[in-house]
C-alpha positions as CSV (number, residue, x, y, z in Angstrom):
1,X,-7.8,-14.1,-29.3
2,X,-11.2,-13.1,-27.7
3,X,-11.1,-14.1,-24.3
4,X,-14.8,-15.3,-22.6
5,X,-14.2,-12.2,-19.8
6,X,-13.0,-9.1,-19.4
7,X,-8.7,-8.7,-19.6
8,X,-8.9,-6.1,-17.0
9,X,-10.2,-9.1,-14.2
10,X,-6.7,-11.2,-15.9
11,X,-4.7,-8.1,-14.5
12,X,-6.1,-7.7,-11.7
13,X,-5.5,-11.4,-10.8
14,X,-2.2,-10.7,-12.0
15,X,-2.0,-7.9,-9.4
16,X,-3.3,-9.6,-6.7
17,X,-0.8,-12.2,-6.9
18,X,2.2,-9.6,-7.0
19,X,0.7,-8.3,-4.2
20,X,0.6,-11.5,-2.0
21,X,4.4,-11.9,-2.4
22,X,5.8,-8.7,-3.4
23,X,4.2,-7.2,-0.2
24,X,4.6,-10.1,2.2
25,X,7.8,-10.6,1.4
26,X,9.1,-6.9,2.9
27,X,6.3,-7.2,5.8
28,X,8.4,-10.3,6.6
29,X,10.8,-7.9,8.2
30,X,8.4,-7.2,11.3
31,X,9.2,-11.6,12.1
32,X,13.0,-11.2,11.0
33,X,13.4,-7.6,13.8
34,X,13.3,-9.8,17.2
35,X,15.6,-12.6,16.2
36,X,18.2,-9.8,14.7
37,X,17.8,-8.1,17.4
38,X,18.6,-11.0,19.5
39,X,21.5,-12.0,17.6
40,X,23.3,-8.5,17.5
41,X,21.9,-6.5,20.4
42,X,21.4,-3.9,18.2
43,X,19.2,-0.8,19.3
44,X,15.6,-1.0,17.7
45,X,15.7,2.4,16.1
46,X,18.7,1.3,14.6
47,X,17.4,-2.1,13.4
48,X,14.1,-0.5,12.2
49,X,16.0,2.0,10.7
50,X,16.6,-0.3,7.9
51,X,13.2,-0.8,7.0
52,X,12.5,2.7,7.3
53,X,15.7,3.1,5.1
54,X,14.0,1.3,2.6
55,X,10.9,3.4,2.1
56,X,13.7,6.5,1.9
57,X,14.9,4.5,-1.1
58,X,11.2,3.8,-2.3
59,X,10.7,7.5,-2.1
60,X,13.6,8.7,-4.1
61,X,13.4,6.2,-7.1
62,X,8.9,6.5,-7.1
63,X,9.2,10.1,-9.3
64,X,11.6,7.5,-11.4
65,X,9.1,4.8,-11.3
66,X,6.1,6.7,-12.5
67,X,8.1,8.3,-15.4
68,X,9.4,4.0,-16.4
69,X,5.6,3.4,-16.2
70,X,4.6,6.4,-18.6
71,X,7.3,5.1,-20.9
72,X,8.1,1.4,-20.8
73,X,4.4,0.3,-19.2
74,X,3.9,-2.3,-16.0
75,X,5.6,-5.6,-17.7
76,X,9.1,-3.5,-17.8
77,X,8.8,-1.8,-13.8
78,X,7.7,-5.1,-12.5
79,X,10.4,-7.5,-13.8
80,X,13.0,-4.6,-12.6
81,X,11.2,-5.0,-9.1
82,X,11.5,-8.6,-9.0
83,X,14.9,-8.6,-9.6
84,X,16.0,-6.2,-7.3
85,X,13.4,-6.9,-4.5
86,X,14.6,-11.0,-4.9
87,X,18.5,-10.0,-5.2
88,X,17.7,-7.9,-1.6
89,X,16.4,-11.1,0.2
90,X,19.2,-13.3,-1.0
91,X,21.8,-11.4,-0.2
92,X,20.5,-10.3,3.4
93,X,21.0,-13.5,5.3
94,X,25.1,-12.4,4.6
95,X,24.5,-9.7,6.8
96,X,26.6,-8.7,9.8
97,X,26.8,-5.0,10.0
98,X,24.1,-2.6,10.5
99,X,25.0,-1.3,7.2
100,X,24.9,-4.7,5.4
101,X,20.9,-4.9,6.4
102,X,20.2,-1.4,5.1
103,X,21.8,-1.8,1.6
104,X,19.6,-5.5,1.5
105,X,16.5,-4.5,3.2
106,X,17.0,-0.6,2.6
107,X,18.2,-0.6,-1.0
108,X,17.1,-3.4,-2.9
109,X,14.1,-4.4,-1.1
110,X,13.1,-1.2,-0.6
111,X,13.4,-0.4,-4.7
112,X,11.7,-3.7,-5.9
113,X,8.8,-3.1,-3.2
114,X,7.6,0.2,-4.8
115,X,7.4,-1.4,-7.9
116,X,5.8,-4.4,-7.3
117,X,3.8,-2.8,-4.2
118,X,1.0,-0.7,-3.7
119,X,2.9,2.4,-5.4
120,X,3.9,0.6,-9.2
121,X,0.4,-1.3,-9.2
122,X,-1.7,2.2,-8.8
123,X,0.2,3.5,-11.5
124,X,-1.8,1.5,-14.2
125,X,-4.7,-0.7,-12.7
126,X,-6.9,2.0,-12.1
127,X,-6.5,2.9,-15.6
128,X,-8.9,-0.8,-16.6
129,X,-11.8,0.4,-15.0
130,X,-14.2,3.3,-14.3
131,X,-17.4,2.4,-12.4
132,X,-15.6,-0.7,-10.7
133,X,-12.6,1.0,-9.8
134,X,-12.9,0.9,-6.4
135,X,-13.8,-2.9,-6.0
136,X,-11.0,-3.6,-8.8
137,X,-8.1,-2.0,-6.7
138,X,-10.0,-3.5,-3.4
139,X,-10.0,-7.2,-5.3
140,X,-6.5,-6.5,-6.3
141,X,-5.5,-5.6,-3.0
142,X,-6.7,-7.6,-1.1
143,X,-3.8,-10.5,-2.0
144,X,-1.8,-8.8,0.5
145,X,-4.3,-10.4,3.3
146,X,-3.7,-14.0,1.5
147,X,-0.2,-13.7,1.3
148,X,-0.3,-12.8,4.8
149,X,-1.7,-15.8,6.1
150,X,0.0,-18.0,3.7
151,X,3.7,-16.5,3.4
152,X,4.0,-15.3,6.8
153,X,3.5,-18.7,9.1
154,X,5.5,-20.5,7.0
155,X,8.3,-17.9,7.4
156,X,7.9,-17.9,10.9
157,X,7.8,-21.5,11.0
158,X,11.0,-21.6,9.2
159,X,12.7,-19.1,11.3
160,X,11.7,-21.1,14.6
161,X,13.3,-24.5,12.3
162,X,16.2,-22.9,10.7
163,X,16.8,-19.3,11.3
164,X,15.8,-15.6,9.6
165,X,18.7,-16.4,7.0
166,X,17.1,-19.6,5.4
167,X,13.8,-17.6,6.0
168,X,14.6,-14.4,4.4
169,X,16.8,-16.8,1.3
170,X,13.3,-18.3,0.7
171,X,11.3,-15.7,0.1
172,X,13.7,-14.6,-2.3
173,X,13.5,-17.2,-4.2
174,X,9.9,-16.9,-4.2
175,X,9.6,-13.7,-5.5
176,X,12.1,-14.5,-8.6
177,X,10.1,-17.9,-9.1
178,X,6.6,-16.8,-9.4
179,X,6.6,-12.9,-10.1
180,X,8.8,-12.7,-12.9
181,X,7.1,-14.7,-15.3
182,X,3.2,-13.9,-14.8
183,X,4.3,-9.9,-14.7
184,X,4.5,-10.5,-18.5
185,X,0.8,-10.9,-18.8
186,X,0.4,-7.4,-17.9
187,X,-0.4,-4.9,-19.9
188,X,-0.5,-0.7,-19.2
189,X,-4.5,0.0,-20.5
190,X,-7.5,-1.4,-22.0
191,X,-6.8,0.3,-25.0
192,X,-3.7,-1.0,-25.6
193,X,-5.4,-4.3,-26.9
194,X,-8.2,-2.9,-28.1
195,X,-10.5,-2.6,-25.5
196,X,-12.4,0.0,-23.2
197,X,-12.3,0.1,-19.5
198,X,-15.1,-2.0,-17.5
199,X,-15.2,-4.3,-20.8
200,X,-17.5,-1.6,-22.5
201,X,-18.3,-2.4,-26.1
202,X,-17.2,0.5,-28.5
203,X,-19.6,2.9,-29.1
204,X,-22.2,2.8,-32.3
205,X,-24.0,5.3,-34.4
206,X,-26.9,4.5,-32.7
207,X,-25.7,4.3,-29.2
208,X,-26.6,6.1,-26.6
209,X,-24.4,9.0,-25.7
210,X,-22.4,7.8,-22.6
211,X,-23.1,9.2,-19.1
212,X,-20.3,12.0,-17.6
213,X,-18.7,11.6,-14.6
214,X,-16.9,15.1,-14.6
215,X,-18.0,17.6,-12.0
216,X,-15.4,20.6,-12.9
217,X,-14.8,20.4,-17.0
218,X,-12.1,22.9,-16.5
219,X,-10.1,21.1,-14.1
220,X,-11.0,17.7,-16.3
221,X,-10.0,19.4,-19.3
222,X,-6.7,20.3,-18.4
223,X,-3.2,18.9,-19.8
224,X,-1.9,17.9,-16.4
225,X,1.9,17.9,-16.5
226,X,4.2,17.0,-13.1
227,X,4.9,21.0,-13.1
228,X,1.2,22.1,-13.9
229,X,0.2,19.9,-10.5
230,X,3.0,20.8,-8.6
231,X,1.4,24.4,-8.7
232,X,-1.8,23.3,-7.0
233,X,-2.8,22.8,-3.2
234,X,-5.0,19.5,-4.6
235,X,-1.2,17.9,-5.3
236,X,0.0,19.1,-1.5
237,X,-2.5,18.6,0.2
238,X,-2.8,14.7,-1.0
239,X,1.1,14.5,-0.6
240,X,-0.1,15.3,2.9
241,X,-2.9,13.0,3.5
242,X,-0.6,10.1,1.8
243,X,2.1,10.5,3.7
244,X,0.4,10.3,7.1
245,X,-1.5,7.7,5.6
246,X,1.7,5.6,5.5
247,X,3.4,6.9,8.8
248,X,0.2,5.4,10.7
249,X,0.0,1.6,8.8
250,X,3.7,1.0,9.3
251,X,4.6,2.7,12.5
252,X,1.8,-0.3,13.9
253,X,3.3,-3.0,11.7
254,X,6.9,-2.6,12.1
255,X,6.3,-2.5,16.0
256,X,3.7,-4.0,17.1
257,X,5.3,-8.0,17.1
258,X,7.6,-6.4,19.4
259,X,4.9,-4.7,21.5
260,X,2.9,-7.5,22.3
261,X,5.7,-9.5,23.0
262,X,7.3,-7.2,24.8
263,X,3.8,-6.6,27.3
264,X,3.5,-10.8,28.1
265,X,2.1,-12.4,25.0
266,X,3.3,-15.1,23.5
267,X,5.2,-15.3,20.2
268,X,2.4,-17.3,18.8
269,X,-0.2,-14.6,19.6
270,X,1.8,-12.1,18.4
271,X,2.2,-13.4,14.7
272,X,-1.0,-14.4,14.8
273,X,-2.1,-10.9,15.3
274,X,0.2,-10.0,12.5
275,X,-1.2,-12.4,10.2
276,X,-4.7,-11.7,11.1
277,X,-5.0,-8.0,10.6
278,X,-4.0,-8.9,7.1
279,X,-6.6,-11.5,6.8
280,X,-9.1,-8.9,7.7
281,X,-8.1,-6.6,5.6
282,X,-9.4,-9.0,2.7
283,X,-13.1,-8.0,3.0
284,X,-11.9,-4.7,3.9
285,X,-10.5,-3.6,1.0
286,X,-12.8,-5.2,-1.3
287,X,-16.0,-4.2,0.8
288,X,-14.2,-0.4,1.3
289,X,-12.8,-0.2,-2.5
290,X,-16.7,-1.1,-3.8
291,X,-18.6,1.5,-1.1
292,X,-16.2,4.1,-2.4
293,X,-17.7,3.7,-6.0
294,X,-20.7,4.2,-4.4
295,X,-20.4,6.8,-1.6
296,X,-17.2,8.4,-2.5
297,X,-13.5,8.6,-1.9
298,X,-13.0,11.1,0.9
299,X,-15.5,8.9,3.2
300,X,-13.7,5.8,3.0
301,X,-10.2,7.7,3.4
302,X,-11.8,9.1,6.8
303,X,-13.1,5.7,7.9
304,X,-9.8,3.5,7.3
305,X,-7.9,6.7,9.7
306,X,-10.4,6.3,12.5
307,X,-9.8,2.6,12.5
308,X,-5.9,3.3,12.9
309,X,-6.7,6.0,15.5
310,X,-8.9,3.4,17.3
311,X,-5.9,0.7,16.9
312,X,-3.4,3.4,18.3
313,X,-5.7,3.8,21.2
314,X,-6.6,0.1,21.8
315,X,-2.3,-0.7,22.2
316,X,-2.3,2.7,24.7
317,X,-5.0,0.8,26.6
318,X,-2.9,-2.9,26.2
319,X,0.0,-1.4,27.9
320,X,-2.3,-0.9,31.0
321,X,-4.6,-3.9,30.3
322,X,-2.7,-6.9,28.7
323,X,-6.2,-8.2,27.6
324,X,-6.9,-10.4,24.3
325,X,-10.2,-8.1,24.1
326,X,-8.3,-5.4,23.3
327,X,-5.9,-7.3,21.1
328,X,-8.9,-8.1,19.0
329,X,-10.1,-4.9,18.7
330,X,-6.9,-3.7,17.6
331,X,-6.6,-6.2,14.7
332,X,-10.0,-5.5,13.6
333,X,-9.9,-2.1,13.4
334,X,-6.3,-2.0,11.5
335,X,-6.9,-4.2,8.9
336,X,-11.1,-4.3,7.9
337,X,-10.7,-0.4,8.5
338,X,-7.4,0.7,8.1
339,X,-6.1,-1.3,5.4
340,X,-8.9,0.4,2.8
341,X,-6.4,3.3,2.3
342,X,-4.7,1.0,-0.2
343,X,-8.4,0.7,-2.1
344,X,-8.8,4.0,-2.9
345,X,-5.2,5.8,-3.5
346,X,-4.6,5.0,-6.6
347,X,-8.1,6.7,-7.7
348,X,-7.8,9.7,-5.9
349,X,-5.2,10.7,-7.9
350,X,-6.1,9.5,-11.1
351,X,-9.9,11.4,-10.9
352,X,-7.7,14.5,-9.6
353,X,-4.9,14.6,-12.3
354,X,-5.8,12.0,-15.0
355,X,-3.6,12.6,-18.1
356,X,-0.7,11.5,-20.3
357,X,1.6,12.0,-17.3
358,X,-0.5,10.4,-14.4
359,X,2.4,8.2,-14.0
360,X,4.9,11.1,-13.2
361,X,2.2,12.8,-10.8
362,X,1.4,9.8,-8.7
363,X,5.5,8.7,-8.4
364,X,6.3,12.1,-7.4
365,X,2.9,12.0,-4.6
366,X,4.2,8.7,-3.6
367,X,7.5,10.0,-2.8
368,X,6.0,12.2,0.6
369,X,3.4,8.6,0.9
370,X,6.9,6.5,1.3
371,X,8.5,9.1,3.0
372,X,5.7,9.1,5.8
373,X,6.1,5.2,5.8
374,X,10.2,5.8,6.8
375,X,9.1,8.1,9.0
376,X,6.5,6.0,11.0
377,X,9.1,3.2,11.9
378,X,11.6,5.0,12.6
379,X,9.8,8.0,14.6
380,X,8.1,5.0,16.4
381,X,11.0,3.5,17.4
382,X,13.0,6.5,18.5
383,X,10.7,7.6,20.5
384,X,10.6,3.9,21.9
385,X,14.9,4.5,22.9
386,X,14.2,7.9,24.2
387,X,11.0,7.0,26.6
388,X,11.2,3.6,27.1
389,X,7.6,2.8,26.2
390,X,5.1,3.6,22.9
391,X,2.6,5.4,24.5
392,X,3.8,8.9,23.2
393,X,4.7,7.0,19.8
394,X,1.0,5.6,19.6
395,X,-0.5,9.0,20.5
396,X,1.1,10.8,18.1
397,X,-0.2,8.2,15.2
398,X,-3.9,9.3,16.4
399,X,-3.6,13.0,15.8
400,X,-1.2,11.8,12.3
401,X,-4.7,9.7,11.6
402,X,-7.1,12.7,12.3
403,X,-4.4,14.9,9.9
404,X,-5.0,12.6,7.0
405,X,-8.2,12.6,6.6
406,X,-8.7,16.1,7.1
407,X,-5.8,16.5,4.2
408,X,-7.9,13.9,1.6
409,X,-11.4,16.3,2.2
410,X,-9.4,19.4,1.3
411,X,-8.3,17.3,-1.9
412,X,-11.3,16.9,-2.8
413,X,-11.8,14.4,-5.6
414,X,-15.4,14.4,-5.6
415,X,-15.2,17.6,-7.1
416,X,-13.5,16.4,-10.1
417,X,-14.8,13.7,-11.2
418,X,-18.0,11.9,-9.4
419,X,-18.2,8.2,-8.4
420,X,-20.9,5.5,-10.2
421,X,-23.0,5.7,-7.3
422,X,-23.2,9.6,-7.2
423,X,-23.3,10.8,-11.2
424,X,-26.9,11.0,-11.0
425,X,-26.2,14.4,-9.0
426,X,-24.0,15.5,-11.8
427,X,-26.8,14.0,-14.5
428,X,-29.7,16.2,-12.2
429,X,-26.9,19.4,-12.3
430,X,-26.5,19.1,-16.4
């Protein structure tokens, strides 16, 4: 059936969607930590150790991931995450051992959240577009600021009414309710249907021959298997700058409801913020994903770290200044800033190591990524027991900020493959 627009703007609705629950549904975790905590007197390392738990588990089973996408496509990953991500939330509110939260949160959550997250929808949206890529995965995205402010009052508004449990049942429900059927409209590529990516007709005879955006033809030209890119610095050095990129966006999220609170806001203010630093990151990712078609990957990497090193810096400077004005700064910064890592990572590696097994690359790349986002958490919070305070937590997320970005410019992608807004310089080169 030929559709009046292009299928690839169907999957990226589809995606941003996903993304609104699937997403929301395991940030939830940042409202559920201060009532668990309050109900068990557990130690916060030990609580956020769950949720750091979980991106262990995400890290272990993303190689697997990438190699179900190569094989099965997205509509096969997605239901799996669903189920599993939706069996994790119902069974949590039965929880009354530290162990019970880490099989719920850790195991199951944590496995349905890198498919139907960030990680299982890079694996195939990028692969719909070329000269929109960057505003695709931004639009696509960007349902994670919607869900925010949708999913994330009315959880806290049920917690405040009813308790996590009922709180953390809904939300399962949710995700079994709406994500399992519209997954099935998914499909892996453009081609798959019969189409080209950007909604390009097919080329003619008499059609103009289509513009390159290669820089290196070797590199381009190359079968890229999982062992081939395993021998390069390219693959470590964006294993690098992806795994500090995680460490910094969820050491802040995980902790910072229980920072503010803790310094003498209210609990009103501090879900707010929560809420809101999604909310921003709407425009961010969209506005960050489309100026990185234009300018370039690496630029945006380095802008979204120095607005996490600025939010770092702004809740150092709330611990001696309990001031809103530097609550708002800290919200801006992390999410219209920040939050535009999520634009761009699934392009980095694709104009890197594009191929048969991109898949298989990205899962295994994703594995350090998840492993820096259990490590932020938990690091965070240990450092929390040992101290007493963030402030050596929070300073060691700016120089993990400055250490990403510097890892993404050694990567490199520009040197690969050039964005729309810069083939004319690869044009002026031929």
């Amino acid at each position: 059936m030929q559709l009046p627009f292009f299928y690839g703007w169907m999957i990226v609705a589809v995606t941003f969607v996903t993304m609104a629950i699937g997403v929301n549904a395991r940030t939830a975790f940042s409202l559920f930590f201060p009532p668990i905590i309050s109900e068990f007197g557990w130690e916060r390392g030990v609580t956020a150790g769950a949720f750091s738990f979980g991106f262990v588990v995400s890290g272990a089973v993303s190689p697997l991931i990438g190699r179900m996408m190569d094989r099965f496509g997205p509509r096969a990953v997605m239901e799996v995450g669903a189920v599993l991500m939706g069996g994790g939330l119902l069974l949590a509110p039965l929880t009354s051992q530290p162990w019970h939260l880490y099989l719920t949160i850790g195991v199951l959550v944590g496995a349905g959240s890198v498919c139907l997250g960030y990680s299982g929808q890079s694996l195939f949206v990028p692969n719909w577009f070329i000269r929109r890529r960057g505003l695709a995965m931004g639009l696509a995205f960007a349902g994670v600021g919607i869900g925010s402010v949708t999913l994330l009052p009315w959880v806290q508004l049920m917690i405040e009414q009813t308790g996590w449990r009922t709180a953390c049942t809904a939300m399962g429900i949710v995700v079994l309710v709406v994500l399992a059927p519209i997954n099935l409209l998914l499909r892996k590529r453009p081609e798959d249907i019969g189409l080209l990516p950007d909604g390009d007709a097919a080329p003619t005879a008499n059609s103009a021959k289509p513009m390159s955006n290669i820089v290196d033809p070797v590199w381009a030209g190359t079968d890229w298997t999982l062992r081939r890119a395993l021998a390069t610095a390219r693959f470590w050095w964006i294993a690098l700058g992806y795994f500090c990129g995680l460490y910094i966006w969820y050491a802040v999220q995980v902790h910072q409801t229980k920072f503010l609170l803790d310094i003498g806001f209210s609990a009103n203010v501090a879900v707010w913020a929560l809420g809101v630093v999604s909310l921003l990151g709407i425009p961010g990712q969209i506005w960050l994903g489309h100026l990185s078609d234009r300018i370039g990957r690496e630029w945006i990497w380095a802008m979204s770290c120095l607005g996490f090193a600025i939010c770092f810096a702004a809740l150092i400077a709330l611990k001696y200044a309990a001031v809103l004005p530097l609550v708002y700064l800290m919200i801006l910064t992390q999410g219209a800033l920040g939050y535009g890592l999520t634009s761009i990572m699934g392009a980095v590696v694709l104009e890197i190591f594009q191929g048969k097994q991109y898949g298989s690359i990205f899962g295994t790349i994703m594995l350090a990524a998840l492993a820096g986002g259990a490590a932020g958490p938990w690091v965070t919070g240990l450092l929390y027991d040992r101290f007493g305070d963030y402030t050596i937590a929070f300073a060691i997320g700016i120089a993990v900020s400055a250490l990403s970005a510097i890892a993404i410019w050694q990567a490199s992608p520009r040197k690969i493959r050039a964005v729309a807004g810069q083939m004319h310089k690869v044009q002026a080169r031929d």
